[in-house]
N, C-alpha and C positions, 0 to 999 in steps of 0.2 A: 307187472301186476298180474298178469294171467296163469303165474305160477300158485298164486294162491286159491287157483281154480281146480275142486276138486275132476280127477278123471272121468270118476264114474257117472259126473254131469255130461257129458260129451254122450256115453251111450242108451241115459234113460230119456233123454231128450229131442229123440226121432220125431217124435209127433207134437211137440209140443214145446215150444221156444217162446224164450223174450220178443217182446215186439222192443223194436230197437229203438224207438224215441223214448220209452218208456224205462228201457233198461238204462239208457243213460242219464235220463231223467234220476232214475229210484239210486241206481248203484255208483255212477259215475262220474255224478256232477262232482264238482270243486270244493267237495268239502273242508273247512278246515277244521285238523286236530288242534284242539287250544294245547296241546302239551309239547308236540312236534311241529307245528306247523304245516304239518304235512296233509295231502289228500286224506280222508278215510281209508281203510283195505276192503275193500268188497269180502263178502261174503258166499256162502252156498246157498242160503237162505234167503238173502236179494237177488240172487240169481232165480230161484225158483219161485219167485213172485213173478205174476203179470205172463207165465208161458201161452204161446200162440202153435197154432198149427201152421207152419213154415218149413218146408221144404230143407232138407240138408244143406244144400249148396246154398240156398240162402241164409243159412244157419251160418255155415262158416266164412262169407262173405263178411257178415254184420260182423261177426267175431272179430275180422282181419282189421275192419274197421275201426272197433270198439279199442282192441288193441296199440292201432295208430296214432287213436286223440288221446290216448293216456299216457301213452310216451310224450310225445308233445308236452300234456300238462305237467308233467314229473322233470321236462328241461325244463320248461320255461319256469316252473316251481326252483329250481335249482340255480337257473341264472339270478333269479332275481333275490335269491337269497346271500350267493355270492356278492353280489353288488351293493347289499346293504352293508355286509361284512366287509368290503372293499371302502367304503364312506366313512364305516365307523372307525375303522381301521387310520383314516387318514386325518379324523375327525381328532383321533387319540395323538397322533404324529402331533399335529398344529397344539393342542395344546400342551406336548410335552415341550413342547418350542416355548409356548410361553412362558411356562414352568419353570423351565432353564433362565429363562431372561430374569426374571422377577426372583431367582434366584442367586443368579449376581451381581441383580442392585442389592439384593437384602445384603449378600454378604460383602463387597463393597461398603456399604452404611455402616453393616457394624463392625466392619476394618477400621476404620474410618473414627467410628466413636472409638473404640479400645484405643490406638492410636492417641486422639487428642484430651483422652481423661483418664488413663492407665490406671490412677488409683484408685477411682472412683468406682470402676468396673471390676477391681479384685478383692474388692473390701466388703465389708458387711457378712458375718456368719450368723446373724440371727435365720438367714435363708439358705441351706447347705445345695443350692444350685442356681447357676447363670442365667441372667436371659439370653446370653448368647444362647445355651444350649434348648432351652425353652425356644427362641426363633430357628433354629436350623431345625429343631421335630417338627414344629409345623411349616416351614418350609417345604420341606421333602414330603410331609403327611407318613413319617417315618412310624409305623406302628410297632415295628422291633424295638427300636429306641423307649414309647412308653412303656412297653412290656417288661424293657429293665428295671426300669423308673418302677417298677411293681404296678402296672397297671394305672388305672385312675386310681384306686386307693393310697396306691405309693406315690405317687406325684402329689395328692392332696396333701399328704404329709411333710412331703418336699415345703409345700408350698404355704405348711402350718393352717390348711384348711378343714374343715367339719364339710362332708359332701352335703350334709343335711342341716345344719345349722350356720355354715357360712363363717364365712370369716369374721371377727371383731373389729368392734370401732374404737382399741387401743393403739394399732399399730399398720394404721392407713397413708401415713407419714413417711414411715419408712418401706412399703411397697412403692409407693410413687418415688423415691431415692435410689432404690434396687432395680425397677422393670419399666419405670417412666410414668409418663399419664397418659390417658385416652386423648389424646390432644395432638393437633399438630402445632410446631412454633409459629406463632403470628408473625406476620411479617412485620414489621416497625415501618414505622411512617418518616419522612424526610425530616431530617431536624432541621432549625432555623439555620445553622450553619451551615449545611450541606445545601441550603439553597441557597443562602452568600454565595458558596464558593462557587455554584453552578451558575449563578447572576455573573460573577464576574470575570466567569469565565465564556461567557458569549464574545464572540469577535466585536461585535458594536460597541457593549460597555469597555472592553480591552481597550478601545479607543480614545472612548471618552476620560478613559482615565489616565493614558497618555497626555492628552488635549489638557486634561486639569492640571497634570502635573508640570508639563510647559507653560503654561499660561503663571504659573505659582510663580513657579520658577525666574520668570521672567519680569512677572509684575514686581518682585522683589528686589532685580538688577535695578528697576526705575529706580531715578533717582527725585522724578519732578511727584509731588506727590498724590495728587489723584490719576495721571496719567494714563490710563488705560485699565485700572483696576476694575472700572464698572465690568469690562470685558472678563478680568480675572472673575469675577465673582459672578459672571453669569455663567460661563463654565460651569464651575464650581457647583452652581446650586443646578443648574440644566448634570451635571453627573450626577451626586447625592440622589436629586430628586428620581431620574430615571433606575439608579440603581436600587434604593428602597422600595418604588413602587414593584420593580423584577422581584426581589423578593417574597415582600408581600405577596403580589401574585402565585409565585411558585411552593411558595411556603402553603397559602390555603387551600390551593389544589389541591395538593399532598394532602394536607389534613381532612379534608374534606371527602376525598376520593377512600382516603385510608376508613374515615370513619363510616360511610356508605358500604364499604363491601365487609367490615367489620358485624355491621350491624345486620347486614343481610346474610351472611354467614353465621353468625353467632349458631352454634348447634345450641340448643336449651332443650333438645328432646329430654323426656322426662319416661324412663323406665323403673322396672320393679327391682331391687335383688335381693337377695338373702343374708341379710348380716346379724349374727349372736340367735340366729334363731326365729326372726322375724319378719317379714317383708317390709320394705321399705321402699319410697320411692326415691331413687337420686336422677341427678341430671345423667347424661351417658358421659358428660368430659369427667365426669368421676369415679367412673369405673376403675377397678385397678387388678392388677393378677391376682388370684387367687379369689375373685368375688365368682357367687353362685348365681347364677342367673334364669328365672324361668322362661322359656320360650312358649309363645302361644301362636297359632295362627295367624297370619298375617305380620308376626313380627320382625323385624331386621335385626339379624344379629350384630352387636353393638360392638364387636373384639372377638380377636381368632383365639379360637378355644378346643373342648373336646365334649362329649358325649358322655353325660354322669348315665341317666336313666331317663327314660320317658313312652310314650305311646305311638307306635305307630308315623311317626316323626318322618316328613319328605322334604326338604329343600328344593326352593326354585332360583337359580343360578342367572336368570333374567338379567337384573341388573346390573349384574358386572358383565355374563357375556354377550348379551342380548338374545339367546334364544333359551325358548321358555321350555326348559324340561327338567321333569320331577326326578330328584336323587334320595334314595331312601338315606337315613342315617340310624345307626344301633353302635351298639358295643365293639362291633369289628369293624365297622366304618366310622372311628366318633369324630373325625377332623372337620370346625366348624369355620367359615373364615368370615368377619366381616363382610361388610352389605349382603351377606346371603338373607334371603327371605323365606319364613315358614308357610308351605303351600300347604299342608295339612298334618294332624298330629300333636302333639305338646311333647315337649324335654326340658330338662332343666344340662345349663353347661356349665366347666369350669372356666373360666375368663385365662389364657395360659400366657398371651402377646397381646398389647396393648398399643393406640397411637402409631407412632412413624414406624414401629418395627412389625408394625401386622402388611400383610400382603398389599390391602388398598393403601396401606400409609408407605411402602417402598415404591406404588406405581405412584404413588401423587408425589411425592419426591421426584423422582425422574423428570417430569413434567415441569418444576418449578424454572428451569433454567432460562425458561421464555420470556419468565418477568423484567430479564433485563432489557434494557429498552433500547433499542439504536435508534438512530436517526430516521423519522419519516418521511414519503416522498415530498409533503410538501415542507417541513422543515427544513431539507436539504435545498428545497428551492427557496424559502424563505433568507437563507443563511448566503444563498449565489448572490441573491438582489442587495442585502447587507453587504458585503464582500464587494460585489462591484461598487454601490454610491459608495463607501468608504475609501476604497482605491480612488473612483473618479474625484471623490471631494479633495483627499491629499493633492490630488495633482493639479487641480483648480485653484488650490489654496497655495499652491507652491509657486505657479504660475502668476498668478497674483501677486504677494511677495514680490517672486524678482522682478515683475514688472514693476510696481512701483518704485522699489529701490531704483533699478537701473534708472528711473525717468529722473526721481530727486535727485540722483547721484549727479545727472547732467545736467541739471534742472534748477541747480542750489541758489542761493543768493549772492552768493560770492563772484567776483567778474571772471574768476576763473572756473566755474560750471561746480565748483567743488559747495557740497553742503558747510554750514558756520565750524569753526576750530568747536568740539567738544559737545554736536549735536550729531555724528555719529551713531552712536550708541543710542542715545532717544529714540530716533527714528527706526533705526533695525528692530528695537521692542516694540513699538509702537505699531508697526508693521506687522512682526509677528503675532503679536498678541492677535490683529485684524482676521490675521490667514487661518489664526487657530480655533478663531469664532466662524469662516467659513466653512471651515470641514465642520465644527460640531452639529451646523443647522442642516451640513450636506447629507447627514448619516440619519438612516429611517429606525429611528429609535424607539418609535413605536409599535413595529412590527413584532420582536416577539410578547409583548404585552399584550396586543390583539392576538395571537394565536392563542396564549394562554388563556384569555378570555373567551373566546369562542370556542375551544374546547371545553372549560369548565363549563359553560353553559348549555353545550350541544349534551353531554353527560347529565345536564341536572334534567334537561327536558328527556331525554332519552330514558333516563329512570321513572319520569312522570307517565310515559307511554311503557312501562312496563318491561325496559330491556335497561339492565343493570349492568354499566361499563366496568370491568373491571382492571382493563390495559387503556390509558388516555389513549396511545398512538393508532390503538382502532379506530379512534371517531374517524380518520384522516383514511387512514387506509380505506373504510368503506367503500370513497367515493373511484374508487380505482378498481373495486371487485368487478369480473366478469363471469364467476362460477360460483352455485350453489351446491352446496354438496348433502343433501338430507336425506335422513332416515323417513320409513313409512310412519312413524310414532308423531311426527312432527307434525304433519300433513292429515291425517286423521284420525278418529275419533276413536274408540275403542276395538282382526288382521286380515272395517272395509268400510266403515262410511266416510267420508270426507269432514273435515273442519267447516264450518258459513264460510263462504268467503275466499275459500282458498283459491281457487279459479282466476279468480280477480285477483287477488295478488301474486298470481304465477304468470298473468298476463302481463300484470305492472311491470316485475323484473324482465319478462321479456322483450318487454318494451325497451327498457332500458339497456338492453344491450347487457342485460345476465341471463346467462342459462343455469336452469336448475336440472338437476339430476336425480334421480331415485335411487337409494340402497337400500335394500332387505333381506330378508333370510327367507322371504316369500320364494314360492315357484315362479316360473316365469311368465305365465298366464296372468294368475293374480297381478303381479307386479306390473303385468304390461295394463291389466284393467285397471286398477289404482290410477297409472301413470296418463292414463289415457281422461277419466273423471277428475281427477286434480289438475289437468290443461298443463302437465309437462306435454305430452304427445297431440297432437292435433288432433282432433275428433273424427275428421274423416280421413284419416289414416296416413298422412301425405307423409308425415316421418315416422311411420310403420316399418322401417325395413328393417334386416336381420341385422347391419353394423349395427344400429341403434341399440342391442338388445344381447346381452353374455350374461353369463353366468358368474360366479365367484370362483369357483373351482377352476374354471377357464383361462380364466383372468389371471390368477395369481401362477398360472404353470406357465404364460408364455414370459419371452424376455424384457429384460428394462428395455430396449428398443421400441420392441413390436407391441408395449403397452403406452408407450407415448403416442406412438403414431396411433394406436388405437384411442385412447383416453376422450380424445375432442370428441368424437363421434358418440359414445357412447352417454345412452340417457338414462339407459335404466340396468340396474346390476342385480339381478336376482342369484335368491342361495348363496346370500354373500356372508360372509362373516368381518368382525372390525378391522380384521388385517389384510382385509381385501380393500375396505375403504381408504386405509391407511395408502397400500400401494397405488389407488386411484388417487390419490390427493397429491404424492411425488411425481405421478406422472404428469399429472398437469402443471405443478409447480416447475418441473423440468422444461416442458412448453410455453414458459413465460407466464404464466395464468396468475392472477391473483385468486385465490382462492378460499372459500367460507365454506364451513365443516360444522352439522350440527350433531351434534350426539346426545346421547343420555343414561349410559352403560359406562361403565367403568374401563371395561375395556379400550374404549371411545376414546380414551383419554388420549394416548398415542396422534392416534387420528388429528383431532382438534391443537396436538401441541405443534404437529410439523404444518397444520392450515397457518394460511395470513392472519386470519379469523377464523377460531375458534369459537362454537354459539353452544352452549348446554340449555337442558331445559332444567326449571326451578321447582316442579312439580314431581316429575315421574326422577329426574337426572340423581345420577349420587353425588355424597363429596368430593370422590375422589377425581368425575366429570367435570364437576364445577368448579374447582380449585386449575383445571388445566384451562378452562375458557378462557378468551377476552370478555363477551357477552354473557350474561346470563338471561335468559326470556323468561320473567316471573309466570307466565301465562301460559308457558307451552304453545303458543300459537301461531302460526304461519304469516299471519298477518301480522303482527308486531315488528317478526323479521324486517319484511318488507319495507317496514314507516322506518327502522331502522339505518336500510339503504338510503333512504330518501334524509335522513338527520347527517349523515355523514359528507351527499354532497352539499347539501345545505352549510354544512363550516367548511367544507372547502372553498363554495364562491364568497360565503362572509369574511374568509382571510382573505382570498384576491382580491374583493373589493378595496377592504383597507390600503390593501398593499399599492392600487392603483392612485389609490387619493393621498396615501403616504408620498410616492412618487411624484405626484404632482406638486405636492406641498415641499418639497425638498430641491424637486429642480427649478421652481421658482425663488423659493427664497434663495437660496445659494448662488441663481443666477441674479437678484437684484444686489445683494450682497457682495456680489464681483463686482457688476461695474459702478459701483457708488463707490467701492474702496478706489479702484483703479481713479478716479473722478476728483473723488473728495477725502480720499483715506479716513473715511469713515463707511462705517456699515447703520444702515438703517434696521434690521433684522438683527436680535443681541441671541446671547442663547436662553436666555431667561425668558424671553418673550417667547419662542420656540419652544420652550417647554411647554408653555400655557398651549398654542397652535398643537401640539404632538395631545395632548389633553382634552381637546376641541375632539380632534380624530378616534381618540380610545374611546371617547366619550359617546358618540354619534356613531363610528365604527359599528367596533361590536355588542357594545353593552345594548344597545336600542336593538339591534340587529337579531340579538339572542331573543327578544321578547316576539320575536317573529316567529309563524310557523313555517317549515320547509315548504317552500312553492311546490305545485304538481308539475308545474314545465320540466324540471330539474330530471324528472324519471323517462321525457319523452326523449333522452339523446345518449347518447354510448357512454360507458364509463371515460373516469381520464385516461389517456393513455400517458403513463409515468415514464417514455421515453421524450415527451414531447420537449424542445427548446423552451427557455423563458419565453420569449420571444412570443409564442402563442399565447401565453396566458394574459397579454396583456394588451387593452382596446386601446390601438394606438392612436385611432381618429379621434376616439374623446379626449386621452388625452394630450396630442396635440392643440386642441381645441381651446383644452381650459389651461395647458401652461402658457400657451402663446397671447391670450386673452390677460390671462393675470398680471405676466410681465410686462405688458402693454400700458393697465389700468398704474400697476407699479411704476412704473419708470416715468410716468407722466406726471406723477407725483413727486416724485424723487427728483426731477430734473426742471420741472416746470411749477413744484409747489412755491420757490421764492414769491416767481412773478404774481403768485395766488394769494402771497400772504404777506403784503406790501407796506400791513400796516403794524406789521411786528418788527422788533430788534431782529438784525441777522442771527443771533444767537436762537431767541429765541424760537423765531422761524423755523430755524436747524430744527427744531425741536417738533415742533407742531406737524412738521413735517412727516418726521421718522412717526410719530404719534398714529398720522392717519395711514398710513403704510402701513403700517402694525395692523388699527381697526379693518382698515379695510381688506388685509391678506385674512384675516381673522371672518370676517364676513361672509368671504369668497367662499372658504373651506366650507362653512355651513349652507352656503346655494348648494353646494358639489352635491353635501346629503341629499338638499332636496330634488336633485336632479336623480339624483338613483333610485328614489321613490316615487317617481312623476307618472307612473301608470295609475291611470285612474283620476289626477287628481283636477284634469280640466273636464271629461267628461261622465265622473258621478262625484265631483266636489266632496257633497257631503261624506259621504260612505268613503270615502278617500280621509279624511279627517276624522274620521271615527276609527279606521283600522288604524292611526298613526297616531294616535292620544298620547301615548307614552315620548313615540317621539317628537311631536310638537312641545309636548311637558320639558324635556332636556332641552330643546331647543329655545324655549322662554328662560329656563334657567342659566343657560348658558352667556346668552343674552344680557340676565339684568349680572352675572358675576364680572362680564366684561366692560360693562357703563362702570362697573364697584372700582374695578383695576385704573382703569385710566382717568373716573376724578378723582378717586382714592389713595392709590397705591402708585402713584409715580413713579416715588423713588424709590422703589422694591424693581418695577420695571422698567426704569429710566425714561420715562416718560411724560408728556403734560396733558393737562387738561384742554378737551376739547368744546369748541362752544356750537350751538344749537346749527349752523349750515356747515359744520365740519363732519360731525354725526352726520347728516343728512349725506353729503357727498362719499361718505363711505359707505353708508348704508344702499343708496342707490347704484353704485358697481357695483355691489354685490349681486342687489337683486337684478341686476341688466343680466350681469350672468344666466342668474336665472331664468329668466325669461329669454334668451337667447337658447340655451337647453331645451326649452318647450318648444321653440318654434321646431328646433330639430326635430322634435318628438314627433309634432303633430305634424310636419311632413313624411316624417317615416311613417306613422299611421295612416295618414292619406296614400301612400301610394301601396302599402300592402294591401288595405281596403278595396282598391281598385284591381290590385289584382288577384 
């Protein structure tokens, strides 16, 4: 700097010098050139301001000095300009990366389309150019390419456009036939069919329709003529009826499900364009190539397009990249892409790519492949506990069989142990038919009915609290999450004040054994203060330390190793960008983690497709975000998330429940069911009366269960861990209790009802017998409910009856359909009429049950109490 100091200041300035705070004040400060960026250049004339009478040698001291800080500022001016240059430089790298990607999915897609409709894609010269070639210009943002094309002017010609009058409403038909629609393909919803086959392709119905078709089969061989058939046709109508109800079930899900995210999706935005001269307003799924479009402030570009004419015009790329920076656009810049937003300026453009083949419709594509749906963890465990009672039922029932053969065989009437000449064959059906009515009661056939009902349900309430499911198998997975993965957009308000509330539901998750995590493109100050007022970070500092805390740039340069073993630790990612979130989301996934990813950028999409759970938001989020979710939060709010977690383990213990009282109901009956055949080669339990019991359980299960809200207990204990044995999931003491109980009440019946009923025909007896076995297994099941609900209801009665109106209401009705079955319908369920101390005796085990349950209760109450 001091070369631009003239000489002949050195010799007129003997007596009379800069005072040096002053000089560096006036001449030296840090000015910036807005043109250069650079310092100002001193002058000869800021030099000869402010001179003092100061001595020579302190004259060229100050000098040495003055000369030292301006070196200084002119590197440190230069590092830090290189460093921006170094950022921006790398900033360009990452998104030529993305460029390249989204480049050959486009071109991929439309290999792909040429490929499967060859003719379709060579035909039509009313438009003398492709849309292949129309998407590869705007893929690349190829501006030599339009220049061929003769500019915009040439291409509107291409494309039989008016840049000022727009295109015509003659030939709208055949644009959407040549270049597609603004639209992406809907996804179709399950046909009836496809849920047949899925119905009957569960291992339990597989069974059942084995069982029907032995039983047919068999009952046919008879030759005596009712002989067993009551068995055939309990089969029969216990398969029918479970498999239509499967259907059913799965069939309205699907529709339901389909038509929920239909209707919440639905785009009906409604913009301006230019057709024949006039503005109009159309929907945006009606856009097509070659339409004019005005852009104003604030608006979203509706389709990738080009730059006709306008003012001043700046794009904000926010919501596809997430960081918010202005890009001018003119005549040498005119490449416009979908979801871009107008941050200032007006333009009008030409519409060039439309739908699946614009930029965000090749990333949302990418994304779809999620929708198929594998098995969930608790499915898979649903499908073991099936699988196993099926296996045990076969071998109980097989067991059975040859036990009582072998015994008749020795056993016959004949003096030589042998059964009568030509009652053989009776007996073997007769038999089998017995063994094939014990597996069908053995098998928990109402377990996936309850799943499906408790997920539809958990989804309807889930929509009602403002999170829009849009993958069933998330409700389930929920309950297994132990990582949040969110943006600062999520967590608060307009980049620093916080959401109501959000504190408290960052406390709830960590209560529960989920950690939430911070990503932004913030610095890391901010992000650590954010992180610090939303109670990710402790308040008073305790997990303040530097693992805690990287950067994006950071992160994404070490290895897939050294970012696993990092990943757990880290809570807050500042200066990140979406491909940083992306590789935190693998890393953890690689560490076993279940993990929930929130986004609302386009970019994000990636992000949220490789998460377990996927969560977009329904306000700020784009299509292209939403369409990759399992969730979508209509609310944008932190807390919704939250109640979210809590809906998910909420169906997870309302299918264990079932499945515990399923189990009950199965190893009782099938164990009274054995030893009455082994006894009396007869079964008191038919499968027709089991269907009604499995109907009792779907009924009371989960249908009543749904109308309940998620407890708060549910949030104070660690997610599931989805390595856990069946084994754990099931309360072995209860149910020891109530199978051991039930069998008891049954076989007392079953073995001692004759002596009970002395003053009927043997026949009949038989009858009245199996009758109250039936009522009274049927009883039982309904104490079990009210034993799962018995908090609260000895000491606040009322308010205990008040929160259970609904299921008291099933429970009355259940009630008066089962008095209808048994003096009604007899002979539908092979059964008699019972008279007023018969009711009573079933009625009373039941309730013993129950009241044995309470006492349990209220001793376990007592002694937590106490301590």
């Amino acid at each position: 700097m001091t070369r631009h100091f003239s000489c002949n200041l050195w010799e007129r300035s003997l007596t009379n010098f800069l005072d040096l705070p002053r000089f560096i004040q006036k001449s030296c400060s840090p000015r910036m050139s807005h043109s250069s960026g650079l310092p100002y250049k001193t002058s000869n004339d800021d030099l000869e301001i402010g001179l003092k009478e100061v001595t020579p040698v302190e004259r060229i001291s100050r000098w040495v000095q003055v000369k030292l800080y301006l070196k200084a500022l002119y590197r440190f001016r230069h590092t830090l300009v290189l460093k921006k240059a170094e950022e921006k430089k790398k900033a360009a790298g990452a998104a030529r990366k993305l460029r390249a990607y989204t480049q050959a999915l486009r071109a991929a897609a439309v290999f792909k389309e040429k490929v499967a409709d060859p003719v379709r894609a060579g035909t039509g010269d009313y438009f003398p150019i492709e849309q292949v070639d129309l998407a590869r210009m705007m893929m690349n943002s190829d501006f030599d390419a339009l220049q061929q094309y003769g500019g915009k002017e040439g291409l509107a010609d291409l494309l039989k456009t008016d840049l000022d009058k727009g295109i015509g409403q003659d030939d709208l038909i055949k644009r959407r036939d040549k270049f597609g629609a603004n639209r992406y393909p809907p996804k179709s919803a399950m046909s009836h069919w496809t849920c047949l086959w899925e119905a009957l392709y569960d291992f339990t119905r597989i069974l059942l329709v084995i069982a029907f078709a032995g039983s047919v089969v068999m009952g046919v061989l008879e030759e005596t003529k009712m002989l067993g058939w009551h068995n055939v046709i309990s089969v029969a109508i216990a398969t029918a009826m479970f498999i239509l109800i499967a259907v059913l079930s799965d069939y309205t899900q699907a529709r339901l499900q389909h038509m929920i995210i239909r209707k919440q999706e639905m785009r009906n935005k409604k913009l301006t364009v230019i057709r024949a001269g006039r503005q109009v307003e159309v929907s945006i799924c009606d856009i097509v190539v070659g339409d004019v479009v005005p852009l104003n402030i604030g608006d979203e570009v509706p389709a990738d397009g080009i730059f006709i004419h306008g003012h001043s015009l700046a794009i904000d790329k926010f919501r596809v990249t997430g960081e918010s920076k202005i890009f001018p656009k003119d005549s040498r810049k005119p490449f416009l892409r979908s979801g871009w937003k107008v941050a200032h300026g007006s333009a009008t453009m030409l519409v060039i790519v439309v739908g699946k083949s614009t930029e965000s419709g090749i990333l949302r594509a990418s994304t779809d492949s999620k929708n198929t749906e594998n098995k969930t963890h608790l499915q898979v465990l649903l499908k073991v506990v099936a699988t196993f009672m099926g296996a045990a039922g076969f071998m109980v029932a097989a067991i059975v069989a040859n036990v009582v053969l072998f015994r008749d065989f020795f056993n016959g009437e004949n003096s030589n142990g042998s059964p009568k000449p030509g009652s053989t064959l009776e007996e073997v059906i007769r038999i089998s038919i017995i063994a094939v009515a014990i597996f069908v009661v053995a098998l928990p056939q109402v377990l996936p009915l309850a799943f499906n009902i408790s997920r539809l349900s958990s989804m309807i309430k889930m929509k009602a609290d403002n999170a829009l499911v849009r993958r069933p198998a998330v409700c389930e997975t929920m309950a297994l999450c132990n990582d949040v993965v969110c943006d600062k957009t999520v967590i608060t308000l307009n980049q620093d004040n916080c959401q109501p509330e959000i504190k408290e539901s960052v406390v709830v998750l960590q209560r529960a054994g989920i950690k939430v995590r911070l990503v932004t493109h913030d610095n890391l100050q901010t992000a650590k203060a954010i992180a610090m007022e939303c109670g990710i970070l402790a308040s008073d500092g305790s997990d303040a330390s530097e693992i805690n805390f990287i950067e994006g740039e950071v992160f994404r340069q070490l290895s897939d190793s050294q970012r696993e073993q990092l990943a757990e630790k880290i809570l807050v990612m500042a200066r990140s960008s979406p491909n940083d979130k992306l590789l935190l989301v693998r890393a953890l996934r690689k560490r076993e983690k279940i993990v929930a990813v929130t986004g609302y950028v386009s970019n994000d999409a990636h992000a949220l497709h490789e998460a377990d759970i996927g969560i977009a938001m329904s306000v700020q989020g784009t299509e292209v975000v939403k369409e990759s979710s399992d969730i979508i939060i209509l609310d944008d709010n932190f807390t919704t998330i939250a109640k979210s977690f809590k809906w998910g383990r909420s169906m997870h213990e309302r299918v264990l429940r079932v499945m515990q009282q399923q189990l009950t109901a199965n190893i009782v009956a099938a164990t009274v069911n054995c030893l009455a055949a082994v006894y009396y080669r007869q079964i008191p339990l038919n499968a027709v009366q089991f269907v009604w019991v499995n109907v009792v359980i779907f009924c009371l299960g989960p249908l009543v269960l749904a109308n309940e809200s998620p407890a708060d207990h549910l949030m104070n204990v660690p997610p599931i861990d989805q390595g856990q044995p069946l084994r754990k999931y099931i309360r072995w003491k209860r149910l020891l209790i109530q199978v051991v109980y039930q069998i008891i009440a049954l076989l007392v019946i079953n073995f001692q009802g004759g002596s009970l009923l002395k003053n009927y025909t043997r026949d009949h007896a038989t009858k009245v017998k199996n009758t109250m076995i039936f009522n009274t297994f049927v009883v039982c099941q309904i104490s079990i409910e009210f034993g799962v609900r018995k908090t609260g209801i000895v000491d606040h009665p009322l308010k205990w009856i008040t929160a259970n109106s609904v299921f008291l209401g099933i429970v009355g009705i259940i009630l008066v359909i089962q008095f209808i079955i048994i003096e009604f319908l007899g002979k539908v369920f092979f059964i008699v009429r019972l008279n007023r101390k018969e009711w009573q005796f079933s009625l009373t085990v039941g309730i013993v049950e129950l009241l044995f349950a309470l006492l349990i209760f209220l001793k376990y109450m007592t002694q937590r109490n106490h301590h």
